[in-house]
N, C-alpha and C positions, 0 to 999 in steps of 0.2 A: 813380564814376558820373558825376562832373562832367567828367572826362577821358573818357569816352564821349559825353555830351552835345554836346562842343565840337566834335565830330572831324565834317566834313562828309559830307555824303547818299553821297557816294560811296566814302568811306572806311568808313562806316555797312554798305556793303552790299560791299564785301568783303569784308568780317570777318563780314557773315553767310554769304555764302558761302563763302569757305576753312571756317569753323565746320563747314558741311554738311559738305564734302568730306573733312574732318578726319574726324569721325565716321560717316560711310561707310564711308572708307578703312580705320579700325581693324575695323572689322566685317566688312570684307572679306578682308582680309589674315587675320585671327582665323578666321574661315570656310575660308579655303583651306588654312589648316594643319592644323585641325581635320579637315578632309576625308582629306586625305594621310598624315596620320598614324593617322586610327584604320583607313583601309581597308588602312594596309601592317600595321597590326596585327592586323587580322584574316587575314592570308596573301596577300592581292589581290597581282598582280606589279605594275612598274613602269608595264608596257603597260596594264595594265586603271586603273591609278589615272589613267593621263593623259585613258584615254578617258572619264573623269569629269568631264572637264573641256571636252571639245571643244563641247557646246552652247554650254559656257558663252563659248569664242572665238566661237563659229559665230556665234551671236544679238548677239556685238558686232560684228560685221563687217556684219551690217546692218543694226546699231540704231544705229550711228553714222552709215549711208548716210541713213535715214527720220529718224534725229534731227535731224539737220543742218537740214535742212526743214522737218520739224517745229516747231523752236524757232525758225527763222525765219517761221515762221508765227502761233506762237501766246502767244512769247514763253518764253525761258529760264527762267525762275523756275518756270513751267508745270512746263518739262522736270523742273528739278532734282527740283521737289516729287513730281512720279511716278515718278524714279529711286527717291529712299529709300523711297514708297511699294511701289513691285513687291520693294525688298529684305527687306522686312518681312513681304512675303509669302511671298517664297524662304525665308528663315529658318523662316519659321511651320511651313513646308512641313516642315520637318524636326526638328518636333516629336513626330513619331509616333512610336510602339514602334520602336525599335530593330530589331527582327525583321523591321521593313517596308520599310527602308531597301535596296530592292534597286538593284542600278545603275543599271538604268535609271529608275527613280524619282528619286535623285541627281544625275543626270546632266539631269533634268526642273528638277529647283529649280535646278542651277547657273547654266541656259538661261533663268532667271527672272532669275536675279542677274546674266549677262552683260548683258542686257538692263538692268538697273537702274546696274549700273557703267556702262556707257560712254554712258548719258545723264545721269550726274551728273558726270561727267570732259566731256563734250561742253560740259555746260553751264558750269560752272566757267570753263575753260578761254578759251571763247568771250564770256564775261559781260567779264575782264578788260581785252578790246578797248574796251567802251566806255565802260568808268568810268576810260579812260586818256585824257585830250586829246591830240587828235592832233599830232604833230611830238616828243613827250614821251618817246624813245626807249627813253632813259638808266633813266625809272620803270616804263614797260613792259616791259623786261630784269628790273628788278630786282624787279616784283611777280609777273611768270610765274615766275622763275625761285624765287620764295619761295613762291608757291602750290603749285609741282611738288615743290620740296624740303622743304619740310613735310611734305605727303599722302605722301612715302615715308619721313619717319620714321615718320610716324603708322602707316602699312603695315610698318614693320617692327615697330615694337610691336605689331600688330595680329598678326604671327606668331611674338611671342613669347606674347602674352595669349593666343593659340589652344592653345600646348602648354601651357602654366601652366594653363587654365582644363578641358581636355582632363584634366589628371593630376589635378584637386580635384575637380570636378565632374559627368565623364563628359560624354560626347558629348550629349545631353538637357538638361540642366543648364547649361550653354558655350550652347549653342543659345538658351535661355530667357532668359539675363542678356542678351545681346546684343539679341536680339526688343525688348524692354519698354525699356533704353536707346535704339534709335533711333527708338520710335515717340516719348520725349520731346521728341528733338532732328528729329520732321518734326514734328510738331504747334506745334512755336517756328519751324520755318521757314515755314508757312501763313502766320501773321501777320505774320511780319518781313519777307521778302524783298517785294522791290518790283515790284507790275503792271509785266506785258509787256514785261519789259527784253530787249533786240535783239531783237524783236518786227520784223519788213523792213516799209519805207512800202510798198510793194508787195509781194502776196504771190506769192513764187515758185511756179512750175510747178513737178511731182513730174522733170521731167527735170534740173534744176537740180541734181539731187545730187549729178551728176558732174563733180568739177573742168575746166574750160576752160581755164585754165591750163596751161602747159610748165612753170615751175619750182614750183607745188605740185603736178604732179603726179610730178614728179623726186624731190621733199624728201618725199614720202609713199613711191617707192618707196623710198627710202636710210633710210628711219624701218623700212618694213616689215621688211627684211633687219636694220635693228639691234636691236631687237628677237627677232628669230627667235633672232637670236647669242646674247643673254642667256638667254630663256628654254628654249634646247635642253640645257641641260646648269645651269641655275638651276632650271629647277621643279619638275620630279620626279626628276632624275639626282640633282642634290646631295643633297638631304633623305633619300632613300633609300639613298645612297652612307654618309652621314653615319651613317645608323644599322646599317647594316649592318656596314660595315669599321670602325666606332670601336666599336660597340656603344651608342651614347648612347640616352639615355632620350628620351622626348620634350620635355621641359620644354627639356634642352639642346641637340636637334638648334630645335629654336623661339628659343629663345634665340641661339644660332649663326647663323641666317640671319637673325634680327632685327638684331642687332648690324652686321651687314654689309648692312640697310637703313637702318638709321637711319645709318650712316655714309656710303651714299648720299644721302639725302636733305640731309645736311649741305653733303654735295659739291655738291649740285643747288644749295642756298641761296647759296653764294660762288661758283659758278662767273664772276656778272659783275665780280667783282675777277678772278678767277684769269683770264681771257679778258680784261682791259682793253687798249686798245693805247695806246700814247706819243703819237699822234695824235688821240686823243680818237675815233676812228669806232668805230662800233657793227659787232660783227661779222657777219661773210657767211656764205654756203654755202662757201667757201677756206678757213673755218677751221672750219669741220664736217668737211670733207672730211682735215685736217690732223690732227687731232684723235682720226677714226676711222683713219686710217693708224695712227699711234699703239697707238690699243685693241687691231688687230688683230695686235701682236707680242703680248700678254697673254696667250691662253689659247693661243696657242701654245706659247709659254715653258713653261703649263703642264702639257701633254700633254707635252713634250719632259722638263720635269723628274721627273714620274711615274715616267720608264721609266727612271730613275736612280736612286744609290744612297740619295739623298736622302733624309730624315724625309720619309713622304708626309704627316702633320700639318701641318708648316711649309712645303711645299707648296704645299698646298691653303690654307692659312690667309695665308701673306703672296700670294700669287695671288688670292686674294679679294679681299685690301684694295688691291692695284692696279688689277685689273679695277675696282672699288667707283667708284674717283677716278675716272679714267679715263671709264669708263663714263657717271658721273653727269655730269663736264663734256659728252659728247657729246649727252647724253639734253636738258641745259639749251640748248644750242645750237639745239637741232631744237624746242624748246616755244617758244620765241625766235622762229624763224625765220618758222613756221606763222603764229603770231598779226601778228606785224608783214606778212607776207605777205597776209595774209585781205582781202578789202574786208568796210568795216569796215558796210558797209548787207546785212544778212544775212551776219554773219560769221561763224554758225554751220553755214553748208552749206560753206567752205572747210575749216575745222575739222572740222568732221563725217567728211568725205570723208578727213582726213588720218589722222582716229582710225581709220577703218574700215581703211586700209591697217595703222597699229598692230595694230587687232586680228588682222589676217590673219598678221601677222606673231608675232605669241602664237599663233595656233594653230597654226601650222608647227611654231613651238619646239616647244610643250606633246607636240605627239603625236611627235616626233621626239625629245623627248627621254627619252618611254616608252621609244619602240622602240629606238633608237640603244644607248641604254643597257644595258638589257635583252640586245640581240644582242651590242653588242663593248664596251661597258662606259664609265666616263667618258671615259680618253683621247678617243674617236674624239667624244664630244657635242663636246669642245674644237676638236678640228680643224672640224668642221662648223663650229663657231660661227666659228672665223676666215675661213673661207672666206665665210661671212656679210657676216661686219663688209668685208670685202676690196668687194663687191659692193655695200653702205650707201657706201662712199666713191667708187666707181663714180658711182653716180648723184647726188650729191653735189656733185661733180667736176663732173658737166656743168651746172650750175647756174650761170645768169650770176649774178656778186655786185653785184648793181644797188642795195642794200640799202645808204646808205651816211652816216648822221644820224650827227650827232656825241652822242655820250656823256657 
């Protein structure tokens, strides 16, 4: 407790914030699996589980546009506290009979919780701009890139806890533990987090939402496209792939895709050693754009190795832990880029705007990787996804690297 007492106001409130988004993140992650696995257990195809999920992109793609503003309005802490609040609702939502859970009712609470994620990821994300002094490069690399890679271990635990807690408890029961643990952890963040933090001395106009910028708005489409690549053949191909062609249970198809979150997120935590350069300069948009050249021989590889005589186990299981690398260094470069890029007086409508293109970029995946799937199978999610990542380095690419602090 005396090692907490010492540690300053601003280090105070990162730790209450990662804390939130920690525990969001597990409940979210736990959520999504739980969804996915018990509607492919009840016969639903691939196509029908993704569109379970489209409010839930839809309502981030404009709750990042309205957050952005929002929380430069009203103050971040605001945001985060009714992010976990609307989650706590979504969840509640899906405490009913069983029998009541129709899709579009599901598909109602996810559009609660898309909403509720990507204003607690807005907020987070945006808050660490200004408990960072400015010129501080080197700690701003290594707190984003610790905040990001955290929240994905924590999200892959959170989809392993969803089949673990799925297989002991049922679907009601999963639901319920999760409900009553984050109304704990909002009712500690009420009191803890700190009035009007990026709060703008001026408040922005509703047209402010949309970046003005040429290179955020370059680095949001290159974000959008990398994303889409992941989650076309990551959110509902694999998991469904997994149990279908291996026969796994749920515990271990949850297990399997955690274990290859938490090892991104790991990736996400060192990527500012693994990206350091001999020159001491803090990296560009040159080595995002490097980076996803890179990823984009990865699912290639593994669509090309499929149609071989190959173990498809070994496969799909060493192709995972390459994309995983890989991937999570891209993923840290671009959480990097946004926040150092942002002004830092409302720097949550830069942010905002960059999320919203993420989300857009999840729901392209999501519903493509129903249908892609569904019609021609994993191979072809793969190729799409490279073609993805090919078009994230595109826009990338054009990106002046003006960005140039020493480390």
């Amino acid at each position: 407790m005396q090692a907490l007492h010492s540690l300053s106001s601003q280090m105070k409130q990162y730790l209450i914030i990662t804390g939130n988004y920690w525990a969001f993140t597990l409940t979210d992650g736990a959520l999504r699996m739980l969804v996915v696995l018990y509607f492919h257990q009840l016969g639903y195809s691939p196509l029908n589980i993704a569109l379970l999920f489209v409010f839930y992109e839809v309502f981030g793609v404009v709750t990042n546009l309205i957050g952005g503003w929002l929380g430069a309005r009203i103050g971040l802490n605001k945001t985060m506290n009714i992010g976990l609040a609307l989650q706590i609702i979504a969840l509640a939502m899906l405490l009913v009979p069983t029998n009541l859970l129709s899709v579009f009712y599901v598909m109602a609470a996810q559009a609660l919780s898309g909403i509720a994620k990507d204003l607690n990821k807005m907020s987070a994300k945006s808050a660490i701009k200004l408990l960072v002094p400015s010129g501080e490069s080197a700690k701003l690399y290594r707190w984003v890139a610790l905040l990001t890679g955290s929240k994905n271990t924590l999200k892959g635990m959170g989809f392993f806890l969803g089949g673990v807690l799925l297989t002991c408890f049922g679907f009601t029961g999963a639901i319920a533990i999760m409900t009553a643990s984050l109304i704990a952890v909002w009712l500690l963040s009420l009191y803890m987090l700190q009035a009007d933090l990026g709060k703008a001395k001026s408040k922005p106009k509703f047209n402010a939402i949309f970046s003005k910028s040429r290179a955020i708005n370059l680095l949001s489409a290159s974000r959008l496209f990398l994303f889409a690549a992941r989650d076309v053949w990551f959110v509902i191909a694999l998991p469904v792939y997994l149990a279908a062609e291996f026969g796994w249970s749920h515990s271990w198809v949850g297990g399997f895709v955690a274990a290859w979150i938490v090892l991104y997120g790991v990736m996400q935590t060192l990527a500012p050693k693994l990206t350091s350069k001999s020159s001491g300069q803090a990296p560009t948009s040159k080595d995002a754009a490097v980076w996803g050249a890179l990823l984009a021989l990865v699912p290639l590889a593994i669509a090309l190795a499929l149609q071989s005589t190959y173990s498809v186990m070994w496969v799909v299981t060493i192709g995972l832990l390459m994309f995983a690398i890989i991937f999570a260094i891209n993923s840290a470069l671009h959480s990097y880029l946004i926040v150092e890029m942002a002004d830092k007086d409302g720097v949550s409508l830069d942010v905002g705007f960059y999320y919203m293109a993420n989300a857009v970029g999840r729901l392209l995946g999501t519903v493509l990787s129903g249908w892609v799937f569904q019609s021609y199978g994993l191979d072809a999610c793969l190729y799409v996804s490279t073609i993805f990542i090919v078009f994230a380095v595109f826009f990338a690419a054009l990106i002046k690297p003006t960005i140039n602090r020493a480390v």
